[in-house]
N, C-alpha and C positions, 0 to 999 in steps of 0.2 A: 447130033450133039445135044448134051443135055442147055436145060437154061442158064442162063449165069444168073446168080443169086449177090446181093448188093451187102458186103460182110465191109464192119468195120473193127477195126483191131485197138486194144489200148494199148502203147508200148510204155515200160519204166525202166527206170537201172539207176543203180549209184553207188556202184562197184568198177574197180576198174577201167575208169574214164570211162563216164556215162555219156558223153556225146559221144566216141566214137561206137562205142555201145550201139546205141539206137543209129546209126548209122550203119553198120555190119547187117544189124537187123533188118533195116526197110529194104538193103541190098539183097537180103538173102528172102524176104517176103516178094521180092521183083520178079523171083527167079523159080516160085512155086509152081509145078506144076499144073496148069488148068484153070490159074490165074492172071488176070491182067487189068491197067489201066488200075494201077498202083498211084493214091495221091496223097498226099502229109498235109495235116494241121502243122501250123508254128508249134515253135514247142516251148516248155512252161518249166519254168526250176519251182517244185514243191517241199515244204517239209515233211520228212518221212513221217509216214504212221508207222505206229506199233512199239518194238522196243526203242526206246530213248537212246541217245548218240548216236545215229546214224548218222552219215552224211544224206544230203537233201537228195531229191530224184530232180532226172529227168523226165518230162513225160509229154508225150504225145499221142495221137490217135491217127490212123494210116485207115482208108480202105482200099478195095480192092474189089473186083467181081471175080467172081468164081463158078465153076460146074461141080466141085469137088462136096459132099456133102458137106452139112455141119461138122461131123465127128472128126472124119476125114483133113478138113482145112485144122480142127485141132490139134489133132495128133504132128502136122505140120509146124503149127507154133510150137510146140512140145518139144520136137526133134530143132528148129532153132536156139530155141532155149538153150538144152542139153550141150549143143557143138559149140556154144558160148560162155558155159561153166554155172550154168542153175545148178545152184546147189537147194533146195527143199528141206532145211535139216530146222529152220527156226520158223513157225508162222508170221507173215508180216516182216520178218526179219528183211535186212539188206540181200541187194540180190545181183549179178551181174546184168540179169537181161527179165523182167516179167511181160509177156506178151499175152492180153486177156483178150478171148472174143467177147467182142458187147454185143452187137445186135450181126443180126444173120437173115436179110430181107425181114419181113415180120412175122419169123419164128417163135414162136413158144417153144420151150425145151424144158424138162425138168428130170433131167436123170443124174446117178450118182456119177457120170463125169463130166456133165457138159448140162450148165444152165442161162436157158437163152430167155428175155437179155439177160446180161449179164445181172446177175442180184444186188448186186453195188452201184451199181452205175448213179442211179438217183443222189447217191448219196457224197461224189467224189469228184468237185471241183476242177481236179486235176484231169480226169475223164470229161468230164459235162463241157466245160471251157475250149480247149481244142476240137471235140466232138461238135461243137457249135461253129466254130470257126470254118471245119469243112462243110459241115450239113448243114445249115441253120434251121431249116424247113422241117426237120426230120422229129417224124410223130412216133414214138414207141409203140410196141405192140398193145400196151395199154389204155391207148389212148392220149397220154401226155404230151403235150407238145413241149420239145425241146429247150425253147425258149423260155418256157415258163419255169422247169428245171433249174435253168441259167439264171435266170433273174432270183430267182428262191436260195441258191444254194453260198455257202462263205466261200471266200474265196482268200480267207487272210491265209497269210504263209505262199500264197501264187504269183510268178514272177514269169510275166513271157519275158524268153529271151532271146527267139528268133522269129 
C-alpha cells in the first residue's frame, strides 16, 4: 500500500443553504476512496470576494490522509463539486460548493491544473483561521510557519460560527 499523504481541503458555498452545503460535502469527502481519518475546523461565516451582492460564505478547512495522488484526490473534489451544482461560469462568482486543495504533505506543485499549496492560501483569512484551528503547528512548504500567517492576516468581515 502506498503512504498516506496529510491533505488539507478549503471548503466554501453560499448558494443553496451553505450549511447544509458543506455538510453533503465533508459526507461525501468521508466517503473517498483511499481516504480516511476525515477531521473539520469550526467554521467561519465570511464576506464574499469578487462580484458585489453576493450572499456571505460558508467556510471551513477539512483534512484527511490519503494514498490517492495529488491530481487524483483533485479530480475527487472536482467530481463533488460537479454532483452539488458548481457551476464555473463567473470568476469569484457565488458558488454552490468551492472545495480547494491547500497543502498536500509538503508538496510543491506548479502545473496548469493543480498548484500546491494552494497560491492564495497566504492571503485568505477565511482559509488561514480554520486552517489554524485544526493544524496550528503547521509549516508551509516555504517555510512559513502558520501562525505567523494568522497573526499577519485581517480578519474583518470573519465570523465563527460553529
Amino acid at each position: 500500500m502506498n503512504a498516506l499523504s496529510l491533505t488539507f481541503i478549503g471548503l466554501g458555498s453560499n448558494l443553496n443553504q451553505p450549511e447544509t452545503q458543506i455538510q453533503k460535502a465533508l459526507e461525501a469527502l468521508n466517503v473517498i476512496p483511499l481516504c480516511s481519518n476525515l477531521k473539520c475546523a469550526p467554521w467561519y461565516s465570511s464576506v464574499a470576494l469578487g462580484p458585489t451582492g453576493q450572499p456571505d460564505y460558508i467556510n471551513t478547512v477539512a483534512s484527511l490522509e490519503t494514498s490517492l495522488s495529488a491530481l487524483d484526490l483533485l479530480h475527487e473534489l472536482q467530481s463533488i463539486e460537479n454532483q452539488q451544482g458548481r457551476q464555473r461560469d463567473i470568476r469569484w462568482g457565488a458558488r454552490t460548493l468551492d472545495l480547494d486543495l491547500l497543502l498536500y504533505d509538503n508538496t510543491c506543485l506548479n502545473t496548469d491544473e493543480l498548484q500546491l499549496p494552494h497560491p492564495e492560501i497566504q492571503n485568505r483569512s477565511f482559509v488561514l483561521l480554520p486552517l489554524y484551528d485544526l493544524a496550528p503547528n503547521t509549516v508551509l512548504p516555504s517555510g512559513e510557519r502558520l501562525e505567523t500567517l494568522v497573526n499577519n492576516c485581517d480578519t474583518s468581515g470573519l465570523q465563527l460560527i460553529n
